[in-house]
Structures are given as structure tokens and as C-alpha cells.
Short mmCIF file of the C-alpha atoms (twelve columns), coordinates in Angstrom:
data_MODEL
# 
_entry.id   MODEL 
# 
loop_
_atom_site.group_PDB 
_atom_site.id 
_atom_site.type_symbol 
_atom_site.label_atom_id 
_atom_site.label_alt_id 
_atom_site.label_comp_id 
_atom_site.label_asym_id 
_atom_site.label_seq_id 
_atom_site.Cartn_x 
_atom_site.Cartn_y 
_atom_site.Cartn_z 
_atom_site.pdbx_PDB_model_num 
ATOM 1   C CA . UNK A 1   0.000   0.000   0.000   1 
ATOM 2   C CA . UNK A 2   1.381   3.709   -0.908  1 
ATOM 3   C CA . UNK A 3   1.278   6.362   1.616   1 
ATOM 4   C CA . UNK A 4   -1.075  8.624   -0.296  1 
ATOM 5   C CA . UNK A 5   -3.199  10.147  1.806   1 
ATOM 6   C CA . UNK A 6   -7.082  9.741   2.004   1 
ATOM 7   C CA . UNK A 7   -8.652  12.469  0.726   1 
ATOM 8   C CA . UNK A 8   -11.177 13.821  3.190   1 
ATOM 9   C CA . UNK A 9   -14.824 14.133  1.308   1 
ATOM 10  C CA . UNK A 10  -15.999 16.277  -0.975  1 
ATOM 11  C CA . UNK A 11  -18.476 18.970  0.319   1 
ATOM 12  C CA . UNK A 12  -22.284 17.868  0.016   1 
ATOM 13  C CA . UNK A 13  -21.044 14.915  -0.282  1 
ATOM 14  C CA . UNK A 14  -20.456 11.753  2.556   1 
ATOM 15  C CA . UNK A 15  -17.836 9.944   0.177   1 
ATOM 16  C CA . UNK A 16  -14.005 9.763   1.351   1 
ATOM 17  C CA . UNK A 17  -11.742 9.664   -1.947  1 
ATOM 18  C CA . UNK A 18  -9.064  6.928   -1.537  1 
ATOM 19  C CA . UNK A 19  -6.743  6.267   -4.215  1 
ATOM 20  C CA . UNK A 20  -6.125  2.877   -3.474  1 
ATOM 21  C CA . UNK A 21  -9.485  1.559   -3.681  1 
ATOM 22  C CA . UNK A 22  -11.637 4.132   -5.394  1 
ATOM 23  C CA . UNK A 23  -14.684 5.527   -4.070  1 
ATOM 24  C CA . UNK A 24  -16.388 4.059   -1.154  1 
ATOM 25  C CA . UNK A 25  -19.593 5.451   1.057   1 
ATOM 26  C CA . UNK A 26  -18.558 6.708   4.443   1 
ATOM 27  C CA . UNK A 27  -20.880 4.410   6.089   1 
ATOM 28  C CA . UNK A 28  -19.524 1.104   3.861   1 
ATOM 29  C CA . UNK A 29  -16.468 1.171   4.706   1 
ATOM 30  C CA . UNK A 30  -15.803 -2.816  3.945   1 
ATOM 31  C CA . UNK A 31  -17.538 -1.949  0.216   1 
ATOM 32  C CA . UNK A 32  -15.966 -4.014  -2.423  1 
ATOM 33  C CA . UNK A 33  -13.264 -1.533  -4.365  1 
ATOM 34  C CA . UNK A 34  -14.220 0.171   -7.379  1 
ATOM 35  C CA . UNK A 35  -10.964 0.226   -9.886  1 
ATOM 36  C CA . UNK A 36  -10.341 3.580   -11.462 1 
ATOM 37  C CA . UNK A 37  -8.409  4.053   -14.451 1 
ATOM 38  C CA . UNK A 38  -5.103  4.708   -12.451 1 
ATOM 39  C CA . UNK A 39  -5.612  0.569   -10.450 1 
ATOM 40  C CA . UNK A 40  -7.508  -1.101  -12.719 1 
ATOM 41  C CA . UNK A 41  -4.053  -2.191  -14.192 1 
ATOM 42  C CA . UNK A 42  -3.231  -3.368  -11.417 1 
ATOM 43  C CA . UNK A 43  -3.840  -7.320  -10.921 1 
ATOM 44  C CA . UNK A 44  -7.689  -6.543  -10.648 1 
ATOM 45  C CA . UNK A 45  -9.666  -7.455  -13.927 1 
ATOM 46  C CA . UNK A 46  -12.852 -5.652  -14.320 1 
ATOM 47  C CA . UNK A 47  -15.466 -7.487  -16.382 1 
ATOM 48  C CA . UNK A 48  -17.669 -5.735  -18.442 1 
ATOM 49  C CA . UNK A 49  -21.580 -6.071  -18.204 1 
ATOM 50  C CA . UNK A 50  -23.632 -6.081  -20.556 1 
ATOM 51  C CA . UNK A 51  -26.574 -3.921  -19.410 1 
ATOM 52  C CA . UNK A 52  -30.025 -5.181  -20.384 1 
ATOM 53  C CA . UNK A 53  -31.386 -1.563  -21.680 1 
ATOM 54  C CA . UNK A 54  -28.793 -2.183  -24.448 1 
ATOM 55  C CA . UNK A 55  -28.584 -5.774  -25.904 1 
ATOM 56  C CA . UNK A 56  -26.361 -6.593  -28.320 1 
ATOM 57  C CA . UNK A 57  -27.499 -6.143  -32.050 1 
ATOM 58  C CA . UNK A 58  -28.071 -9.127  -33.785 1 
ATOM 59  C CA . UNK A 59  -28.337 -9.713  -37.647 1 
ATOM 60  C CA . UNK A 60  -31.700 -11.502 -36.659 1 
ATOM 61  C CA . UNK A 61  -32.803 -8.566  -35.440 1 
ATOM 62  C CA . UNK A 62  -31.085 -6.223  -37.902 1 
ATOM 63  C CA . UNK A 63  -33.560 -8.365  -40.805 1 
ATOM 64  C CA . UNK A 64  -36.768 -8.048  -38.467 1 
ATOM 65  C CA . UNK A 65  -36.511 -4.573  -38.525 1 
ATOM 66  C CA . UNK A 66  -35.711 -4.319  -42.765 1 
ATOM 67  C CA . UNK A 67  -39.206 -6.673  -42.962 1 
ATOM 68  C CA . UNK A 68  -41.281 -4.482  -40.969 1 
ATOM 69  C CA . UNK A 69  -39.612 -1.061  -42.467 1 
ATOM 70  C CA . UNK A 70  -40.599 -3.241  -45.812 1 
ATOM 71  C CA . UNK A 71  -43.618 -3.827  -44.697 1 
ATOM 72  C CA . UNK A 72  -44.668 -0.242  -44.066 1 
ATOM 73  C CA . UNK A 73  -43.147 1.230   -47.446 1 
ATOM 74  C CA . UNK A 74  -45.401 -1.361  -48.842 1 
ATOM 75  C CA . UNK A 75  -48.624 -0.286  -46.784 1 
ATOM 76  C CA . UNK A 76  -47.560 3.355   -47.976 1 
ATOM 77  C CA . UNK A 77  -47.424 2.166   -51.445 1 
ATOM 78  C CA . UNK A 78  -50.649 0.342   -51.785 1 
ATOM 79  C CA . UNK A 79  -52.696 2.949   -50.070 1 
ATOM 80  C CA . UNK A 80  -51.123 5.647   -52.712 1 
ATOM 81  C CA . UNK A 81  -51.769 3.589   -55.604 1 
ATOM 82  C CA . UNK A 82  -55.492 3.188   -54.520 1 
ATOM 83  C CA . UNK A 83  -55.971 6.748   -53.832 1 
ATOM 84  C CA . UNK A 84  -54.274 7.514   -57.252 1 
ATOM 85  C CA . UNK A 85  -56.927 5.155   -59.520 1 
ATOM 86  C CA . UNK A 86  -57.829 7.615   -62.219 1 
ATOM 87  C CA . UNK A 87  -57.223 5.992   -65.038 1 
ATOM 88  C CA . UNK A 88  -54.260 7.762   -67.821 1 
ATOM 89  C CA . UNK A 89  -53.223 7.525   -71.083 1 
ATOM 90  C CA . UNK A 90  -49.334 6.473   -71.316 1 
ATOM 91  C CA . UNK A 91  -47.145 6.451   -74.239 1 
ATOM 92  C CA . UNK A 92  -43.920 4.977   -74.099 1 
ATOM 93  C CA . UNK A 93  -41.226 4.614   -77.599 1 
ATOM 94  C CA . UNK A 94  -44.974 4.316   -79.447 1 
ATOM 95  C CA . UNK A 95  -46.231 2.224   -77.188 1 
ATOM 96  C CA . UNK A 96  -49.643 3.814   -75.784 1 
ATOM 97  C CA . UNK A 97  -51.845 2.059   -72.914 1 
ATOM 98  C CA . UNK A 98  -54.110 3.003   -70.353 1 
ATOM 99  C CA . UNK A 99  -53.426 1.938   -66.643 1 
ATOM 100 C CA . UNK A 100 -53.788 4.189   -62.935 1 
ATOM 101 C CA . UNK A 101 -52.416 7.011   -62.159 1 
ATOM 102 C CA . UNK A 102 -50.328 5.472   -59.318 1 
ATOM 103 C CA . UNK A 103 -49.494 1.843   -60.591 1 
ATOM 104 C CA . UNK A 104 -48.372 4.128   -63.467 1 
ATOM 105 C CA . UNK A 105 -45.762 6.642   -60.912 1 
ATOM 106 C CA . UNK A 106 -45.002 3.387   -59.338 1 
ATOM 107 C CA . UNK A 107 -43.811 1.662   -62.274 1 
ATOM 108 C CA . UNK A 108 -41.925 4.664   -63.269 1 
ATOM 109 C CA . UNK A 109 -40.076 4.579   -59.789 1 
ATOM 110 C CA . UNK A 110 -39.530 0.985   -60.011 1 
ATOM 111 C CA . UNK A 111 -37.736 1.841   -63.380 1 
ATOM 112 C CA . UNK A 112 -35.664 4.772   -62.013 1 
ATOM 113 C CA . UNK A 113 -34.417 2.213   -59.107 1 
ATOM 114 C CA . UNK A 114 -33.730 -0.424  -61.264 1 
ATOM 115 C CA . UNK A 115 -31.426 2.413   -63.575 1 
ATOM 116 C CA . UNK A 116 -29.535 3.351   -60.254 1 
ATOM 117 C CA . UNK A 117 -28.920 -0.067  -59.087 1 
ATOM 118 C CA . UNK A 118 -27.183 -0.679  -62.754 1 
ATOM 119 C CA . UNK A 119 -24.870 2.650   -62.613 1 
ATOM 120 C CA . UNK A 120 -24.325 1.431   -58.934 1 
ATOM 121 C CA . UNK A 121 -23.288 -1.978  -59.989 1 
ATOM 122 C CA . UNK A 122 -21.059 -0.676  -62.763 1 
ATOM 123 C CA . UNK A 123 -19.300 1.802   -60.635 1 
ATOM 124 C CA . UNK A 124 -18.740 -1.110  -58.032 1 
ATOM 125 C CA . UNK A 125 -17.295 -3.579  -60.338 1 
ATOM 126 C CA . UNK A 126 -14.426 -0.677  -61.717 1 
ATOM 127 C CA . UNK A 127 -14.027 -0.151  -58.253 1 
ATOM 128 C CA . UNK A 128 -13.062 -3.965  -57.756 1 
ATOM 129 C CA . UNK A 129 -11.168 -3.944  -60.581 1 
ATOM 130 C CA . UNK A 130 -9.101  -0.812  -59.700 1 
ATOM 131 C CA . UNK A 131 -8.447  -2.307  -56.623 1 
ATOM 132 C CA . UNK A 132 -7.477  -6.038  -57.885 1 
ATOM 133 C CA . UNK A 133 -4.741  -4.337  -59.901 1 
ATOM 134 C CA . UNK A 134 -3.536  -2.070  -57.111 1 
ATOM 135 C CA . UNK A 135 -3.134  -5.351  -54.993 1 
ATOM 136 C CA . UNK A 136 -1.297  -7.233  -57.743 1 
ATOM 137 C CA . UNK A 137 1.378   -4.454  -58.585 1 
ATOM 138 C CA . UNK A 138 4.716   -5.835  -57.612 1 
ATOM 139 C CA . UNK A 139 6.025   -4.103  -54.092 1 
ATOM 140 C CA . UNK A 140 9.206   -1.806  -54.147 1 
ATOM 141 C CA . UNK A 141 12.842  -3.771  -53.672 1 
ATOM 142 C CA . UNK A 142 15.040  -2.257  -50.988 1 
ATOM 143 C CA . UNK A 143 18.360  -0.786  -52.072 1 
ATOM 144 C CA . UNK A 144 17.250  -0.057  -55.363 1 
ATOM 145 C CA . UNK A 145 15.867  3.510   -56.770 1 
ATOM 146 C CA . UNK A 146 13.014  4.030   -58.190 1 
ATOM 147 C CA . UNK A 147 13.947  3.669   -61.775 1 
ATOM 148 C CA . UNK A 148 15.824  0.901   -61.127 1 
ATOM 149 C CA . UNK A 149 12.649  -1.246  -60.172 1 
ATOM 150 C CA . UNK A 150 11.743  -4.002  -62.055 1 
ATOM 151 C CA . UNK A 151 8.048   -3.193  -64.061 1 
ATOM 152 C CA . UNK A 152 7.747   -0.058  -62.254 1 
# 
């Protein structure tokens, strides 16, 4: 044990300050030790909880809550398309054909989405690519300069 001295307590508060074993209540004085950051390297191992208002996130749970968020967008969805049931004229590369209103904007979105997801896919796969050759360029030999390297 050091000779630190205990630190008398805190006003409005009944807590003495002890170094050695953390804080303990003035009227516990056989409380279990608390380790701070300065003893917890100590020898003592402090094992974390984990505390029941936060459980761990599962991937279970991660696709429970992408169904239900599904679910709703697809509530939301239905409801617009029968609200939107007047019936239009649409015309597509001389195509012509009437349908609703909003299975009409719906297929339209669908078609937008589908026209991201390619771009997206495209600009993923260069991505791989640029990285695949980054990975398979041939590393730097010590001792020689840079225009000295082989393929460099």
C-alpha cells in the first residue's frame, strides 16, 4: 500500500476519496473496491456487463426490422396507388396504354431504381477492378531507386 493520503470528502457529499481503492460510502467502509483508471491495471480485472437496456445487435434482429420497415413502405405504397386510380393515357417509344395514375408513378419509380442499381453496380465492379490491380502491382525492392525497379 502507498502512503497517499485519504482524501477527506468532498463537500455535500459523505464519500471519502481513496486512491487505493476508489470511491467508497462513508458508512460502507468494507464496500468491495471500485478500480479507477489509475488501479484497474493493477492485478484486478474488471469485467464488463452487458446492461439489459442495451442488448447486443443481432443480424436476426437487424432483418426483423428491414421486414417491418418493408412492410410499411409497402402499406404506404398500396394505399397511394389506390388513392391515385384515375385511369391515364401512357405512351412509351410508341407504345400507348391506359393503366392508374399510381401503378403508373409506381412503375416509373420501379424503373428509375432499377437504372440506379445498374450505374451502382457498374461503378462497383471498376471499383473492384481498380483495386485487384492495385493489390497485384509488384512491391518496391530495398536498395534499389526508383527507376531501377523491375516493371515499375
Amino acid at each position: 500500500m502507498s502512503n497517499d493520503p485519504v482524501l477527506p470528502p468532498e463537500e455535500g457529499t459523505s464519500q471519502y476519496i481513496d486512491p487505493e481503492r476508489s470511491i467508497v460510502p462513508e458508512h460502507e467502509p468494507e464496500a468491495a473496491a471500485i478500480p479507477t483508471p489509475a488501479t484497474a491495471n493493477q492485478g484486478s480485472k474488471v469485467v464488463p456487463t452487458k446492461s439489459p437496456k442495451n442488448p447486443p445487435v443481432t443480424r436476426a434482429g437487424m432483418v426483423w426490422a428491414a421486414v417491418i420497415a418493408g412492410l410499411l413502405l409497402l402499406v404506404v405504397l398500396i394505399i397511394f396507388i389506390l388513392q391515385n386510380d384515375a385511369r391515364v393515357t401512357v405512351n412509351f417509344f410508341g407504345a400507348s396504354g391506359e393503366l392508374s395514375l399510381g401503378m403508373a408513378l409506381f412503375i416509373a419509380a420501379v424503373g428509375g431504381g432499377i437504372l440506379v442499381a445498374i450505374a451502382a453496380a457498374v461503378r462497383i465492379l471498376q471499383l473492384r477492378n481498380q483495386r485487384r490491380h492495385l493489390t497485384n502491382r509488384p512491391t518496391a525492392q530495398p536498395g534499389l531507386s526508383a527507376s531501377d525497379q523491375p516493371g515499375i
